[in-house]
N, C-alpha and C positions, 0 to 999 in steps of 0.2 A: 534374646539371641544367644544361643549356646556356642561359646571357641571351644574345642578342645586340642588340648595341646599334646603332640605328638611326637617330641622330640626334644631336648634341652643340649646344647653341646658349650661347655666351659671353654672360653679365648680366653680370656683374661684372668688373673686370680691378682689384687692390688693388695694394700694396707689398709683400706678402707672400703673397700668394693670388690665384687666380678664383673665379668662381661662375661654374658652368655649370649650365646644363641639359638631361639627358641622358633620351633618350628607349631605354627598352627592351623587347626583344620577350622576353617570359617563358616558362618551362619549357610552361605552358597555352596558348602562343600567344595571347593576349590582350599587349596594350602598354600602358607604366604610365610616366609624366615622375617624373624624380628630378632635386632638386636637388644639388649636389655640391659642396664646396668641394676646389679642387685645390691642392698645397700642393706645394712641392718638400721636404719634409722639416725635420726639423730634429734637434739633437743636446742631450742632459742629458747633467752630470758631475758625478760624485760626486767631491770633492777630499778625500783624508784626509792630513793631515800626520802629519811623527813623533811628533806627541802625541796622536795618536787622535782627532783631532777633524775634524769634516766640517766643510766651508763652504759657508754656503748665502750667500742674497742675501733682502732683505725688500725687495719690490717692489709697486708700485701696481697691480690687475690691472683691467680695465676691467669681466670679465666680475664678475668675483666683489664689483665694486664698493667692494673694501677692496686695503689691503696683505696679500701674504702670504707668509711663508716657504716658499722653495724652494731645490729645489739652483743652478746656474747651467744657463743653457741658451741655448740659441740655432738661428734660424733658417737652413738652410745654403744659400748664396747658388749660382747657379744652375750645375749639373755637380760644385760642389766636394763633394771626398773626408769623407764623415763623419768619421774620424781627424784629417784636416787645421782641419774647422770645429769639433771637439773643444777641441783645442790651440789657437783664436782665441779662442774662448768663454771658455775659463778665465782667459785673461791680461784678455780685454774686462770680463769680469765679477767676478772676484777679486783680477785685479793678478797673477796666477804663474801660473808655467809650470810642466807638470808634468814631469817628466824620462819616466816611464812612464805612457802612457797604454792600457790595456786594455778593449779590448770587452767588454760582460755581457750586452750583450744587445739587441732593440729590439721594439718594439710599434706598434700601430694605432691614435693617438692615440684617433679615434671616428668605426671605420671604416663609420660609416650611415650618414656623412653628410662624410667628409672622407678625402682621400687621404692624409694627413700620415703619416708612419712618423719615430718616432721612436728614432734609434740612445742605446744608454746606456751611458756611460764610467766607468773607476772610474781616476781620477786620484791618483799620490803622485808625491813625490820634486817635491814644492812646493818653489821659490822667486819671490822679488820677480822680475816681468817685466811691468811693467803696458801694455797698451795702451788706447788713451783708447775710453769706450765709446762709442755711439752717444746721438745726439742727446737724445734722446726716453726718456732709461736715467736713474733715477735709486734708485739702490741701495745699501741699506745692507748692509755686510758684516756676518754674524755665524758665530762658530764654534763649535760644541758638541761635546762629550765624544761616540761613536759611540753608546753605551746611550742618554745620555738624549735622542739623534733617536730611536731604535729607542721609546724608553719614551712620546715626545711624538707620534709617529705612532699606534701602540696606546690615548691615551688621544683622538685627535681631532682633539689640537691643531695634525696637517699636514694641511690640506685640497687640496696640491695634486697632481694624481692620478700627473704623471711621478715628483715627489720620491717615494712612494708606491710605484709601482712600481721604480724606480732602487735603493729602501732593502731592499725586498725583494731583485731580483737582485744585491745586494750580499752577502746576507747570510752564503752560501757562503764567500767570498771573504776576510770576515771575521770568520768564527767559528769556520770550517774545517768546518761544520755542510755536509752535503749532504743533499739532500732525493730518495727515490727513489719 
């Protein structure tokens, strides 16, 4: 099916985003305005140390109106190498550095309505490296055994959709479990 796009008009210009609005000619030849948020991306990581435990962050979300447990993640500033804003996030957001950092994967935040693509890290070989976070960050560390993330995803209790997805493309990784 071919869209061709006819028009782009800037609303919004954020700290981390635009909103534009985009006009398109559709497969029927009729045209249809889409709003758009444009994002340059962003990076999730899973940190496990040598004791099996992931580190997440319990942060205040605006959307969801509460705090919530998640992995750590971050916004990646404009051109920079998802690997590179990987390895900032983790020291921003947990305090360490990982020695190994591996790609697992990445996704379309919610691609109806936003360009974000999010790349997902499986971080070890943790140590202390902390760099100071951003202003507006105020996070509490916590760490759990990898089953009972796996067990508190399963019953609910992670509502947030990258940790979610990140927990899944980890699972290979860490159960030796492949899925075909």
């Amino acid at each position: 099916m071919a869209f061709e796009r006819l028009n782009r008009t800037i609303l919004h210009t954020g700290r981390v985003f635009t909103v534009a609005q985009h006009t398109l000619r559709l497969p029927n030849g009729k045209s249809q305005t889409y709003d758009l948020v444009e994002h340059e991306g962003a990076v999730t990581i899973l940190p496990l140390d040598e004791a099996g435990n992931i580190w997440f962050v319990r942060q205040y979300r605006l959307g969801a109106e509460r705090s919530l447990l998640e992995l750590p993640a971050g916004v990646l500033h404009a051109g920079e190498d998802p690997l590179e804003g990987a390895a900032r996030e983790v020291r921003e957001e947990i305090g360490m550095a990982a020695r190994t950092l591996k790609r697992l994967g990445g996704f379309f935040m919610a691609p109806g309505y936003s360009t974000e693509y999010m790349h997902v890290f499986l971080a070890t070989g943790l140590t202390p490296a902390p760099l100071p976070q951003d202003e507006d960050e105020f996070i509490e560390r916590v760490s759990l055994p990898f089953q009972e993330a796996l067990a508190m995803a399963q019953r609910g209790e992670l509502e947030d959709g990258k940790t979610l997805v990140a927990l899944f493309l980890a699972l290979p990784e860490l159960t030796g479990e492949h899925f075909e």
